[in-house]
N, C-alpha and C positions, 0 to 999 in steps of 0.2 A: 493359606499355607505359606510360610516361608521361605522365600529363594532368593534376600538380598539384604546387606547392611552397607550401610555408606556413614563413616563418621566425621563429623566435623571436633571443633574445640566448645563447642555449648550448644550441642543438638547433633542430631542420627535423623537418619530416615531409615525404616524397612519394606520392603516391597513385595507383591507375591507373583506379578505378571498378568496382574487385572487390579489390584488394587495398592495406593501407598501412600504412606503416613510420615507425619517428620513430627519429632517431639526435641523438645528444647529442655535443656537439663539446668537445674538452680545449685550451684553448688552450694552454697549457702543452706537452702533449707534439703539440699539431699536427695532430691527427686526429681520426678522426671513429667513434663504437663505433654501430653499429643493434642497435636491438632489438628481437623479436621481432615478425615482420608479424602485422598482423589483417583479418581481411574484413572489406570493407563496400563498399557498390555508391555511395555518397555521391561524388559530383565537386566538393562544394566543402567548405572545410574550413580551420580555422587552430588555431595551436597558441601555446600561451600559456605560461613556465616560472615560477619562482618570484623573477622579477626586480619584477614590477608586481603578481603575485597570489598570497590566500597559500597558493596549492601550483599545483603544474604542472595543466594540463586540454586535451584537443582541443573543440573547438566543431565538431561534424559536422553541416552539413544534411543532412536524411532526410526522408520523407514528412509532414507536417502537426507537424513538431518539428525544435527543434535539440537532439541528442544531445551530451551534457556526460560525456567518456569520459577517463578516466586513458592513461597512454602506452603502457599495454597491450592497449588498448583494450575495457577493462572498463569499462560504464557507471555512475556515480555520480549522473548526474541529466539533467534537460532541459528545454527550453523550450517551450513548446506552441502552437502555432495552429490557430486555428478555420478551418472551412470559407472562413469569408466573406475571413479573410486570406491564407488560400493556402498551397502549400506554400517553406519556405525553399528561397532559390537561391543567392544572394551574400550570402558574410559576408566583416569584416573587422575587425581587433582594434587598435588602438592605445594603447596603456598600458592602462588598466583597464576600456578603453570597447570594447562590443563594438554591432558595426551588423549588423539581418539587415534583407534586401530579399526580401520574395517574388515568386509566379509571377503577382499580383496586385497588384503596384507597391507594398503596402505597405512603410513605412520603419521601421523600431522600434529607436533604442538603450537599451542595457543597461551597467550598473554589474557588471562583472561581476569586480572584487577577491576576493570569494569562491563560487566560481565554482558551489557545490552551490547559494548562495543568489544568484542575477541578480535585480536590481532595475532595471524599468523606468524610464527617464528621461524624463520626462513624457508627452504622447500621441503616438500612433502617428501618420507622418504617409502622405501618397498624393502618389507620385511622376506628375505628366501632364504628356503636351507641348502646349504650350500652340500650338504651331506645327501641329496638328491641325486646330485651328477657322478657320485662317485659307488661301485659294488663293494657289496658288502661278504665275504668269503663264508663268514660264520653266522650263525641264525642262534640269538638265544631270546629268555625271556625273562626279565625278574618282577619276582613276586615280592614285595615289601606288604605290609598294611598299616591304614591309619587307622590308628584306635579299631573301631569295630568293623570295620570294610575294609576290604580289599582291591586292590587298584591294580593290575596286571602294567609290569614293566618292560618294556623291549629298546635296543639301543635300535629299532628301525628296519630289521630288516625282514623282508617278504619273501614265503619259501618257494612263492611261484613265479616271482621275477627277481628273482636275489638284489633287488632295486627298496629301499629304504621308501616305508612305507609313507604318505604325506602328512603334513606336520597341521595340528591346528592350533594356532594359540590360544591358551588357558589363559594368563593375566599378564596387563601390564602394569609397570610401574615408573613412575617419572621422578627424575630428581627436583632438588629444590631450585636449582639456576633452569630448569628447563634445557638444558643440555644433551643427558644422556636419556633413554629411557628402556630399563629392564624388561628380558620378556619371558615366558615360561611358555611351554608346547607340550600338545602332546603329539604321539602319532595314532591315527584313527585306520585299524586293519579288518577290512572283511564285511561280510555285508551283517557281521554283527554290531557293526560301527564300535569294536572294543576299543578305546583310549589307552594307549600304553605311554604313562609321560615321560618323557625323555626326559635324558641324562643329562643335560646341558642346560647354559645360563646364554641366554644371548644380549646385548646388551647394542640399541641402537646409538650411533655417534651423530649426533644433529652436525657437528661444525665437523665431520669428513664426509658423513654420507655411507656411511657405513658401520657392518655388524661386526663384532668381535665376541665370539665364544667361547665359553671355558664348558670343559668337558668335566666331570665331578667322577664318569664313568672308574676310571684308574681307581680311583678312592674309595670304591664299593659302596658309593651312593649316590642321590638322587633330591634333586632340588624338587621343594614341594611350598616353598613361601620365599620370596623376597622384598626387600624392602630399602630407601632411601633412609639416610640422615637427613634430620630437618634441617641442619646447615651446614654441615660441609658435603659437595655436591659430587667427590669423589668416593666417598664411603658407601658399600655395599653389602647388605646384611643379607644372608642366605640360610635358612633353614633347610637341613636335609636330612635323609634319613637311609639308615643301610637298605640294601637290596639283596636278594638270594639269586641265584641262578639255576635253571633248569632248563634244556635241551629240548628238540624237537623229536620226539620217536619215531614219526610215523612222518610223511611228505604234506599230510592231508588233515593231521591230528596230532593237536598235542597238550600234555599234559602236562598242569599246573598245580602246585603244592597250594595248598592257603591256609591261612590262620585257622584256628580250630577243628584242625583236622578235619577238615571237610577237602573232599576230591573233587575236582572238576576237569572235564572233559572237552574240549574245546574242537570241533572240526567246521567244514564250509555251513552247514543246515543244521548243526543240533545243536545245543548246550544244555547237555547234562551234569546234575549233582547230585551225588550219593554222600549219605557220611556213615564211616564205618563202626563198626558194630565194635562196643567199648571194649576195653582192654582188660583179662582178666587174670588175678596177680595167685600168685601160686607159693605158697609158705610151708614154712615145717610144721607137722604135726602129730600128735599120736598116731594115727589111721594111716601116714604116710607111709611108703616101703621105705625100707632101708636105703641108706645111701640117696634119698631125695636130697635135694638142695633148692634152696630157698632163689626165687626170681622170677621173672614175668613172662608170662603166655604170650608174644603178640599176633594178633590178628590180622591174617593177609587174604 
């Protein structure tokens, strides 16, 4: 099963979270050669060839380390974290700059050109939302979809501590100088662990030591991909997408519109989905009474 790509500039690896593979692309004759799969339970994971470093390397999160494995997946070396920093979650590679984020919000980029020896670039920083300490007055939620799912949206806030729900981060991204590094969230509410991604781009500053956020909310969307220039290290590319809105009816319950008309229900213990019964259109005809008019039935 499928649950990961990492691409480099003349090979990919993909991974499933027990097994993964790295193939090498020939532009020349067009294809694509794999080589030998290896286990490993890791879900995140990128791959670096000898374009920006000087030899190929995978960078595997794993328990309290990031494993530094050749394309056979035979380890050469690793990164280490303590207790108090957590374990790695999200990595992400751009030219020779490697970013890890743990299960602990810490930030920490690496120098990582020669990849048995990764050199720390300055201190470690601590990703917070800073939209935590502050209440929130109004409770909504938006519903966008991607392609054929649906992703339940909220700017954060919780209807039973009116306290902004907590943030998890989705992905990072690093620039080319290793300078800044972009981050996406979502907030996780309820013991249905639903993922609502926020509205906001946060963006960590290695030489302040700090986050700066841009809120997209105003603009009636929602960042869903970001990404670095390969060389200018100010450039920041953001894909978003509009959002809808809809209200809490009930303290305990509330309802969500979604794509193909399907209804969902959402309270503390259930999650139910009905889809309602099609729509039936209503024309003029001979057999019709006088004065009919032509339009559509809807079904409530």
């Amino acid at each position: 099963m499928y649950a990961g790509i990492s691409a480099g500039n003349v090979c990919f690896v993909v991974w499933s979270g027990k097994m993964a593979r790295v193939f090498r692309l020939d532009q020349h004759l067009r294809r694509s050669d794999g080589l030998e799969p290896f286990a490993t339970a890791s879900k995140s994971m990128v791959i670096a060839d000898s374009t920006h470093l000087a030899e190929e390397a995978l960078f595997v999160a794993d328990a309290g380390m990031v494993r530094i494995l050749n394309f056979q997946g035979t380890q050469k070396g690793s990164i280490c974290f303590s207790e108090t920093e957590g374990n790695p979650e999200y990595l992400d590679l751009k030219g020779r700059f490697l970013v890890i984020m743990t299960d602990k919000s810490i930030v920490k980029i690496l120098d990582v050109h020669i990849p048995t020896k990764p050199k720390p670039i300055g201190s470690s920083g601590l990703f917070e939302d800073t939209a935590a300490k502050e209440e929130i007055p109004t409770v909504h939620v938006d519903t966008p979809a991607f392609g054929t799912k649906a992703v339940f949206f909220a700017d954060g806030a919780n209807p039973a501590s009116n306290k902004p729900a907590p943030l998890s981060v989705r992905c990072v991204k690093v620039n080319c100088s290793g300078t800044r590094v972009a981050i996406l969230a979502d907030r996780v509410e309820g013991a249905l662990k639903v993922r609502h991604p926020d509205s906001r781009v946060h963006v960590f500053d290695r030489s302040k030591g700090a986050i700066n956020t841009y809120d997209m909310k105003a603009q009636g969307r929602c960042p869903v991909s970001v990404n670095w220039d390969n060389h200018d290290d100010r450039l920041l590319c953001i894909e978003a997408v509009k959002v809808k809105t809809t209200v809490y009816s009930h303290p305990n319950r509330l309802r969500i519109i979604l794509p193909f008309n399907v209804q969902m229900i959402l309270s503390p213990h259930r999650l139910v989905g009905r889809q309602p019964p099609p729509r039936r259109r209503r024309t003029n005809s001979p057999c019709a009474p006088p004065g009919t008019q032509r339009g559509r039935l809807r079904w409530k």
